[in-house]
C-alpha positions as CSV (number, residue, x, y, z in Angstrom):
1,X,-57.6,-4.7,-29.4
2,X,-59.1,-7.3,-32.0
3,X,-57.8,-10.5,-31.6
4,X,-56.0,-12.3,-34.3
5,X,-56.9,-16.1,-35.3
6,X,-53.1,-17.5,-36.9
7,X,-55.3,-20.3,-38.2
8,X,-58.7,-19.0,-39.5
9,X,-57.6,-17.8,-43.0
10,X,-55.5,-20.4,-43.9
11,X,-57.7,-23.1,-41.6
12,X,-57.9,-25.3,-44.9
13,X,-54.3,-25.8,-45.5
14,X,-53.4,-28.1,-42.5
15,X,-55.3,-30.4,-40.1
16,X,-56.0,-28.9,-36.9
17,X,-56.0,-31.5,-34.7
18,X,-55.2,-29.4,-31.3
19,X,-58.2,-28.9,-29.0
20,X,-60.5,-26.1,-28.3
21,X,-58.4,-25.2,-25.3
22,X,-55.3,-25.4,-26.7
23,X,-56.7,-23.1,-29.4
24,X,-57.7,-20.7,-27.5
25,X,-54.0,-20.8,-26.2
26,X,-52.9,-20.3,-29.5
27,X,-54.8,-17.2,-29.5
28,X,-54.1,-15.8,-26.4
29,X,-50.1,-16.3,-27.5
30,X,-50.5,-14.7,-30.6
31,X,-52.2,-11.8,-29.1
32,X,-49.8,-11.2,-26.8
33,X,-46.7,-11.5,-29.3
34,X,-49.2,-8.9,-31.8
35,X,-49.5,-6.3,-29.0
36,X,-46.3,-6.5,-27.6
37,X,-45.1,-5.8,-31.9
38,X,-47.4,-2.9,-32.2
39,X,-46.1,-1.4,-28.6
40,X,-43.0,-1.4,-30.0
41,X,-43.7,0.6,-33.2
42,X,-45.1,2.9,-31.3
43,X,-42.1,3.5,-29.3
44,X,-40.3,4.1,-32.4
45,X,-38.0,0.9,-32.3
46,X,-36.5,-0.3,-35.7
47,X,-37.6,-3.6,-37.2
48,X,-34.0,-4.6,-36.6
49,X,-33.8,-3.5,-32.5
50,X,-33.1,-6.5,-30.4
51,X,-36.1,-6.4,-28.9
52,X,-38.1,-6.4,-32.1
53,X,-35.7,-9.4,-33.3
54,X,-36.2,-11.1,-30.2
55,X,-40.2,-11.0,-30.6
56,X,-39.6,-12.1,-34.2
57,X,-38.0,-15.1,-32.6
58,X,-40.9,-15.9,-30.6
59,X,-43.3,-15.3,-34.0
60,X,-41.1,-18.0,-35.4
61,X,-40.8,-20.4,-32.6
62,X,-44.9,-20.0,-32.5
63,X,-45.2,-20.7,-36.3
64,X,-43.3,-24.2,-35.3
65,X,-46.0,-25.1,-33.7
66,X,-47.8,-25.5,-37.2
67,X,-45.5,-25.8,-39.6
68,X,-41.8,-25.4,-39.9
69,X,-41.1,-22.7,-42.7
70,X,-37.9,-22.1,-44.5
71,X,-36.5,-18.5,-44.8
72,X,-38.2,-18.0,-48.1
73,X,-41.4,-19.4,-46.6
74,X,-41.6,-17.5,-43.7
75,X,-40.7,-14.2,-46.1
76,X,-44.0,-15.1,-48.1
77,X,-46.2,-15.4,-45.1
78,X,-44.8,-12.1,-44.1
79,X,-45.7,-10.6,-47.3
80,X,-49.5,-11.5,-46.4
81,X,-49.5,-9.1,-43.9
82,X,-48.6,-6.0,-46.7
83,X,-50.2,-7.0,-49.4
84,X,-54.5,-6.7,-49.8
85,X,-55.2,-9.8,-47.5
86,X,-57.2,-10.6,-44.0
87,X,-53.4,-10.9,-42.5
88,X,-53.1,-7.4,-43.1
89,X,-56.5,-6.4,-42.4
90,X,-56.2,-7.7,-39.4
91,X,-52.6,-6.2,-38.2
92,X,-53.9,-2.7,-39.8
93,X,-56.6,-3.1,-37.0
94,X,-54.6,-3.3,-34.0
95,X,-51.7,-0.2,-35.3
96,X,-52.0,1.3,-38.8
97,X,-48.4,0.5,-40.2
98,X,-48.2,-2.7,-38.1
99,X,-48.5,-5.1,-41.0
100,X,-45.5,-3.1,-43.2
101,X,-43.1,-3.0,-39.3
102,X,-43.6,-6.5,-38.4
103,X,-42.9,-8.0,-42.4
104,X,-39.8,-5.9,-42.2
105,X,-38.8,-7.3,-39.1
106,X,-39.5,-11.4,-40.3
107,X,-37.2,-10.3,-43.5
108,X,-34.7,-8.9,-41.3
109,X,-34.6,-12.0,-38.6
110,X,-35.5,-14.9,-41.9
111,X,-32.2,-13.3,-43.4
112,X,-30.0,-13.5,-40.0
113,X,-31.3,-16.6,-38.6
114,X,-32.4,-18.9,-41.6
115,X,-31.2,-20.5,-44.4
């Protein structure tokens, strides 16, 4: 599985003050939250099954860590990961369709759960 870095494309935008360890954590989390997404499609859950909303959630609750985006925000950051971009690129890598499966699950969540 290639691992995705949340902050390399977009490294510019914000000041990373967190430490090479914590990082790596960072990594490690996301990784985990990207597999366990991808095992799911693959199942042949909906973007809208509990437990597809529920990993949403913790997609959400890591983006926090950075930055705290509104519903329309966190859409738009979703739509990196369908439209030509290294988000994409890098979902299409781990499960072709992965990038399309997880944006419809941020729309579904972003319209439930924000304002």
């Amino acid at each position: 599985m290639r691992e995705i870095d949340p902050g390399a494309q977009h490294a510019g935008q914000y000041a990373n003050t967190f430490s090479a360890e914590e990082n790596q954590q960072f990594t490690v989390q996301f990784a985990e939250i990207t597999q366990l997404m991808a095992d799911e499609m693959a199942a042949g859950a909906l973007p809208t099954d509990v437990e597809v909303q529920e990993l949403i959630r913790r997609h959400y609750d890591f983006c926090l860590t950075f930055w705290t985006p509104t519903r329309d925000a966190y859409v738009s950051l979703a739509l990196s990961y369908v439209l030509p971009s290294p988000y994409r690129d890098a979902y299409e890598a781990v499960a072709t369709g992965l990038g399309k499966f997880h944006y419809d699950a941020i729309v579904a969540w972003a319209n439930e759960n924000l304002d």
